[in-house]
N, C-alpha and C positions, 0 to 999 in steps of 0.2 A: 553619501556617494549616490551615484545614479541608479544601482540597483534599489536602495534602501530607499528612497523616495519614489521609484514603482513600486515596489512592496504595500508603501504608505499607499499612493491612491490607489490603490487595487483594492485594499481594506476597506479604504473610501468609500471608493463606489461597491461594495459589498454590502456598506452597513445602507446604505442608503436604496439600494435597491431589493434588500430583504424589512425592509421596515417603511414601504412605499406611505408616501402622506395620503392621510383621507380627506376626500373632496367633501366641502360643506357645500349642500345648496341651500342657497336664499329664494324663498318662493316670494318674489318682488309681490306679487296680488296679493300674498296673505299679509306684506310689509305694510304695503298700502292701503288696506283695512284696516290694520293695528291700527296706524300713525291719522286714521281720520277717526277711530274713533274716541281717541285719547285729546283728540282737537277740538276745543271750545268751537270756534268759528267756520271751522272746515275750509278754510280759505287757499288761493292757489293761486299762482301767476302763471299761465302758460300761454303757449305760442296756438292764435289759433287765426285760422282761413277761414272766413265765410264765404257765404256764394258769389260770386262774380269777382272775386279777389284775385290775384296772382300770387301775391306773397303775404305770409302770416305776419300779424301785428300781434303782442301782449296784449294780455288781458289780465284781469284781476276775477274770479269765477271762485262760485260757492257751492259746494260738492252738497248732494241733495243723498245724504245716509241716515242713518236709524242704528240706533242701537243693536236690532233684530237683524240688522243688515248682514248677508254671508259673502263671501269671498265672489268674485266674480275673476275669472280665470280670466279673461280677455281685458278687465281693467278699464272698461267702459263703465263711464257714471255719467248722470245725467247733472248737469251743472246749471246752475244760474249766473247771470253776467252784471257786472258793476260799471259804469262809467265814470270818467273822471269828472269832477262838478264843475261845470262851465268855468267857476271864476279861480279855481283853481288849474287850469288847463296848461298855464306856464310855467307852476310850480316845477319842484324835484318831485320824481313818483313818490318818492317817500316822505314829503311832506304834503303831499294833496290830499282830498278827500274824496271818497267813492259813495258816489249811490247807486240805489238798485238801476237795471237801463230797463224803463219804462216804455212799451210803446202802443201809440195807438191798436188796434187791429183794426186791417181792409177784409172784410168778407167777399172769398172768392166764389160764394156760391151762396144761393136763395135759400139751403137749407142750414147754413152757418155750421158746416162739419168743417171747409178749408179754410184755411186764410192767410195772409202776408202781413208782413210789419206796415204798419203806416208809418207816421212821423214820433219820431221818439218824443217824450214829454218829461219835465223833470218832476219828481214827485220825492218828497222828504223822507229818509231812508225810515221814520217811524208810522208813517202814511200807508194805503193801500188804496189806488184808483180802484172803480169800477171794475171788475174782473168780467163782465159782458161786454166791455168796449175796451179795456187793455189786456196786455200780458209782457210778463217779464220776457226778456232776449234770454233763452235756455236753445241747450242743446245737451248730447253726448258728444263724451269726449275722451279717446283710450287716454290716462293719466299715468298707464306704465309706462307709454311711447317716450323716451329720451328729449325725443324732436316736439316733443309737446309741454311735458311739464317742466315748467322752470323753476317755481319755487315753490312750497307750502309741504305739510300745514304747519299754516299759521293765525293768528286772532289777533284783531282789532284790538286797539288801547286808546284810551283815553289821553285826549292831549294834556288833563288835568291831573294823570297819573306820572 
């Protein structure tokens, strides 16, 4: 009857709001510490802008952490960048290969404190140029941001695996 089914949800909403649910927080920073330190390669795809850009392009970026490393609240890490290898450029991303993105440096001053990327150079991902005349494409990058991280982590495999 009509009574006996108000009855019923009155119980209802009785039981349920004398036994309210407890909220779990997930503190995404300390997530995102775990999951890079438990990461072989520390590896990421995310969405990034550089200077003079309008719209973000993927990248493939290698998270710069430490074992010692602690929690960073704001989710800014400093990353290093890969580029796709010239003769792979048409492949599928996921069949290409990345190397580190090498590039010249232009010194913007006499006493070599600033400086700018010159022309990128390919250098074999078990190599190291010159580090007085190159440096790897690094920045920071928030990796909690939604709008930034796309995919990781994750590690390299061997195509012979």
């Amino acid at each position: 009857s009509l009574t006996e089914n108000a009855y019923i949800a009155s119980q209802a909403d009785a039981i349920v709001t004398e036994s309210p649910l407890t909220s779990v927080e997930i503190n995404i920073a300390e997530l995102l510490l775990s999951k890079l330190k438990e990461s072989v390669n520390k590896l990421y795809f995310i969405a990034y802008r550089g200077a003079n850009t309008l719209k973000p392009k993927w990248f493939l970026v290698q998270v710069e952490v430490t074992d010692d490393s602690t929690v960073k609240d704001d989710g800014v890490y400093f990353v290093n960048f890969f580029r796709c290898h010239l003769p792979d450029e048409h492949k599928p991303h996921d069949c290409a290969r990345y190397w580190p993105d090498w590039y010249e440096i232009v010194w913007t001053d006499s006493k070599r404190v600033s400086f700018d990327y010159g022309k990128p150079i390919l250098v074999r991902p078990n190599r190291t140029p010159d580090i007085n005349n190159h440096c790897r494409f690094s920045d920071s990058v928030c990796l909690i941001d939604p709008g930034v991280l796309l995919v990781g982590p994750f590690n390299f495999f061997s195509e012979s695996s």
